[in-house]
N, C-alpha and C positions, 0 to 999 in steps of 0.2 A: 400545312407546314408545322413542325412541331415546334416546341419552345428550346430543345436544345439545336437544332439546326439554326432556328431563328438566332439565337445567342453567339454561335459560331459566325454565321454570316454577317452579327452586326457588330460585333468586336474584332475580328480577324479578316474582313475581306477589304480590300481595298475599293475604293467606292469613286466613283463618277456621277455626283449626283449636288444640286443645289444645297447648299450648309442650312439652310432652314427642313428641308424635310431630313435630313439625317436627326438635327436635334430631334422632331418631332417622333422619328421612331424610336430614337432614346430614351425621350420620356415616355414613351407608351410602354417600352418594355421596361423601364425602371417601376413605372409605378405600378406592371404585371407581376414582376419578381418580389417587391416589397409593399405591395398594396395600398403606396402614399396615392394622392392627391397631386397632380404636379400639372401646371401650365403648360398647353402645349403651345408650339411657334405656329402653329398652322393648323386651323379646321379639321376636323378627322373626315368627314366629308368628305374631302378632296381624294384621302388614301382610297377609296369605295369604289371610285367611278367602273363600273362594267364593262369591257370589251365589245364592240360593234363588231361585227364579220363585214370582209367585203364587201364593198359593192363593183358594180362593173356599169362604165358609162359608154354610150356610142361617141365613137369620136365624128364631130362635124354637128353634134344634134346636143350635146350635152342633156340626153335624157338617161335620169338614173335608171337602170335595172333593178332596183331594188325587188328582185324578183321574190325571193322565199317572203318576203314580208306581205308584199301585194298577195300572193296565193294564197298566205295563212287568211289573211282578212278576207279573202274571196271562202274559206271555208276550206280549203284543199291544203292538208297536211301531211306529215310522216313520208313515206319512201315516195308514193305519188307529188309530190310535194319538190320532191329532189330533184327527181327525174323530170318532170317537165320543167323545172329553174335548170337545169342543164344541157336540156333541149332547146328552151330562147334563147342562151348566152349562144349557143353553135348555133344556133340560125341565124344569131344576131350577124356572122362573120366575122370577117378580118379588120382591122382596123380599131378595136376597141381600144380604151384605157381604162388596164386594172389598179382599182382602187383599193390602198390598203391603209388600214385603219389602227390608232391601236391608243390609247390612254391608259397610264396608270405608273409603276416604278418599276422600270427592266430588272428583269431576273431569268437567270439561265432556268429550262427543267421546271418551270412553274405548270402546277395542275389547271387544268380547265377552272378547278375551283376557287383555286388562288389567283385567277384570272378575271372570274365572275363577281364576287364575294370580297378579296382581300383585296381590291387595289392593284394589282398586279398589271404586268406588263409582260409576255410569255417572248421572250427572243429566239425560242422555234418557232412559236407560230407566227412570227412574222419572216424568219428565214424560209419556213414553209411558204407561205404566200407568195414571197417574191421568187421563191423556184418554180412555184407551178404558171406563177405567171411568166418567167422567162420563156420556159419547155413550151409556153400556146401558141401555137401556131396564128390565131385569132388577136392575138395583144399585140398590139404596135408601141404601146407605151404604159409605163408603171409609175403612178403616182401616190407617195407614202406621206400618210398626216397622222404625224406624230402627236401626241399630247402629253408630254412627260419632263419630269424633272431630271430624268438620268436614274440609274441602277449601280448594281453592281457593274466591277468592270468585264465579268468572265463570260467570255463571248462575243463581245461587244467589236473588238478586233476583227472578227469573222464575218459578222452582219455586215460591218462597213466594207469589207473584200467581196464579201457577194453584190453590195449594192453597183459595188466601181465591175465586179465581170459582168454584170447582167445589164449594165451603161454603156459595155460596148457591143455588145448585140441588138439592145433596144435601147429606146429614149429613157431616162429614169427621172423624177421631179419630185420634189419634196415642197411639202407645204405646212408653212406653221400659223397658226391663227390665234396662238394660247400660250402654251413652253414648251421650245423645242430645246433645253438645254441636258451638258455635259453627254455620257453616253446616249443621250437620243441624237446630239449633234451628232456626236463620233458614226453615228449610225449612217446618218443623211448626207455628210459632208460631202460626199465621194457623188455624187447625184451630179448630174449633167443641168439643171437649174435648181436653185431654189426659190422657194415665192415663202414670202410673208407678208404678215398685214404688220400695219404701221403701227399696232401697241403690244406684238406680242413681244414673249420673250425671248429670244434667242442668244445661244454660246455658252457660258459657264464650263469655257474650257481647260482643264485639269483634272487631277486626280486626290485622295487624301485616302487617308484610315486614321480611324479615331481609337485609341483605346484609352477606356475610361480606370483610372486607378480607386480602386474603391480601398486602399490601405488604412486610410484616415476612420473611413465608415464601418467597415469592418471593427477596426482596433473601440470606436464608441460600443458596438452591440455586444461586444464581449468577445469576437470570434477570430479567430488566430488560422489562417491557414500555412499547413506544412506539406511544403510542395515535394513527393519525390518523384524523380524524373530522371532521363537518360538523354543525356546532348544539350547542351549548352542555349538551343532557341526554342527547344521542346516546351510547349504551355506556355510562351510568351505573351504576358500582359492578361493570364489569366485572373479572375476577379478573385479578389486580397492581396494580390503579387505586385510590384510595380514592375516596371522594365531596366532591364540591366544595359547599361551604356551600348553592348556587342548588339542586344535585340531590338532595341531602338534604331541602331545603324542599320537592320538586317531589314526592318519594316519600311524605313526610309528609303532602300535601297532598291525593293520590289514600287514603292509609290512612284519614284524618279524615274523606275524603268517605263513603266504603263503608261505615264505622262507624256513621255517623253517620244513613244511612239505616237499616242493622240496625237501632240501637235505637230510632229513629220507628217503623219496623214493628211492632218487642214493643209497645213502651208502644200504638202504638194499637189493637191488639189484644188485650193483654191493660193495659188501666190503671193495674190496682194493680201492678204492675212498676217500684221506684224505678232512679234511675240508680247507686244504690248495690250493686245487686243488679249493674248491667250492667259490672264490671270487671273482665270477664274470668274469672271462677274460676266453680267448679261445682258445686253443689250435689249433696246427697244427696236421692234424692225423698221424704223428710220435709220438709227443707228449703226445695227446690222447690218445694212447696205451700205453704209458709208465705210465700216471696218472692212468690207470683203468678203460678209459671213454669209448672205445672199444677196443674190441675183434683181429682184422683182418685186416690188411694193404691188398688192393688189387688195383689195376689198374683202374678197369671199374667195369660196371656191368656188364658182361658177366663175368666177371671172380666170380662173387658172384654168379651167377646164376647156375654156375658150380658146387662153392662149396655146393649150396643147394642142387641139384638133387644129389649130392653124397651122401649125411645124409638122403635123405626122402627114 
C-alpha cells in the first residue's frame, strides 16, 4: 500500500473501527510524514498479526482437518500437497463445518501482503470463503472468528448481506474470543448465533472520520498552502486547509448515512438491541449477552464446535 493511498484512506474514509487504533495509525503515519517520535495508544504488535487460512472441522467429532499444515510437517508439499488436502476435505463428506478465520484491521482490495505483513484484514477473502463454503455441497455449517477492531467501512455492508443470504441456506455462527468490534460486528451481526467468551470484546457500534487540521502546524514550519481547485467539497480537509462549514456538513452527512444503516442492520437482526447499546463502546461478552449483541457465553472454540454439530 503506498503512502499516498494510505493518506487518502486515513484522512478521507469514513471508518468503523475502535477510536484507540485509528489514533494509533495516526500516529504512525504522523510520525512517517514528519519523522517525530510520538506515543502510540496501542502496541504496533497488534497491527502485525498474520492471517490463518481455513480450516474445516467434522461435525459430530470436532476433529480439525488442519490438513495443509499436517501434510507440510509429514514432508509433502506444493501442488501434491493441495490435491490430497482436497481429496480428505471430499472424502471427509457432507456434514462438515467451515471454519473461517481472519485477524487484523478490515479493508476492501488488500494484497495477500498487506494481509500477511501489515496487519490487515482482506474483506474479499473473507467474502470469498464464505461463498465457497455456501456453493459445497459438503458444508452444513459456517463458522466465522473474527479478531478485529473494525476497518474501513467500504464493503463492509456487502459482507454483512452475504453473511444474512448464506444463513438462509446454511447455518452461520460467529465467534469472538478477543475483539469482535464495529465493522467486524457489522460483518457477524446478521449470523443465526453468536458465541463469545466472557472477556472478549464485542460492539463498538458506529461510524466516524477524523480529519486532522494541520493549519496551526503548517503556519509554525513556515508553509502556506494555496489550494486551487474546482467545486466547493473538492480537497476537503486536505492537510494545511481546514474545513469550510458546507464540507464539514457534507462529511457529517456521509458518517450519519453509514451509521445509520449499521444500526438498522443490528436491531433488525438482532431486536432486542437498544440504541443505547449502539454508542460506540464495547462490551465484555457477559455484557454482550445481556445488551442483545450475542447469543452464547462459552469457553473456547471447542466448546462451540460442539454446540454446532449438536444443531446440524
Amino acid at each position: 500500500m503506498s503512502y499516498p493511498r494510505i493518506i487518502h484512506t486515513v484522512l478521507h474514509t469514513p471508518w468503523a473501527i475502535e477510536r484507540a487504533w485509528l489514533g494509533s495509525i495516526f500516529s504512525v503515519l504522523h510520525a512517517r510524514l514528519f519523522a517525530e517520535q510520538v506515543e502510540l495508544d496501542m502496541p504496533l504488535e497488534r497491527l502485525s498479526r498474520a492471517p490463518v487460512s481455513s480450516a474445516r472441522y467434522l461435525a459430530g467429532e470436532n476433529i480439525t482437518l488442519a490438513i495443509a499444515d499436517e501434510l507440510t510437517a509429514a514432508g509433502v508439499d506444493g501442488p501434491e500437497r493441495d490435491a490430497r488436502a482436497a481429496q480428505l476435505v471430499s472424502d471427509a463428506g457432507p456434514g462438515q463445518i467451515a471454519y473461517i478465520w481472519g485477524s487484523g484491521i478490515m479493508g476492501k482490495h488488500l494484497s495477500a501482503i498487506e494481509e500477511a505483513c501489515a496487519g490487515g484484514l482482506s474483506v474479499d477473502r473473507l467474502a470469498a470463503e464464505i461463498r465457497a463454503a455456501r456453493d459445497d455441497d459438503n458444508v452444513s455449517a459456517v463458522l466465522l472468528h473474527l479478531d478485529t477492531p473494525g476497518g474501513t467501512a467500504t464493503g463492509i455492508p456487502e459482507l454483512s448481506e452475504l453473511v444474512r443470504s448464506t444463513a438462509e441456506r446454511k447455518t452461520v455462527a460467529a465467534f469472538c474470543d478477543s475483539t469482535t468490534a464495529s465493522a467486524g460486528y457489522y460483518a457477524i451481526c446478521q449470523s443465526d448465533c453468536l458465541y463469545a467468551t466472557r472477556s472478549a470484546d464485542v460492539g463498538s457500534i458506529g461510524v466516524y472520520s477524523a480529519v486532522v487540521d494541520y493549519t496551526e502546524w503548517c503556519a509554525k514550519q513556515g508553509i502556506k498552502v494555496e489550494l486551487i481547485k474546482d467545486g466547493a467539497h473538492k480537497a476537503a480537509g486536505i492537510m494545511g486547509t481546514s474545513l469550510t462549514e458546507e464540507q464539514r456538513a457534507l462529511i457529517t452527512a456521509r458518517v450519519m448515512e453509514i451509521s445509520r444503516e449499521f444500526k438498522a442492520t443490528v436491531q433488525a437482526a438482532r431486536p432486542g438491541v437498544t440504541a443505547e447499546t449502539m454508542q460506540g463502546q464495547c462490551f465484555s461478552g457477559s455484557a454482550a449477552q445481556s445488551a442483545g449483541l450475542v447469543d452464547t457465553l462459552v469457553t473456547d472454540l471447542d466448546e462451540v464446535l460442539t454446540d454446532l454439530a449438536a444443531i446440524l
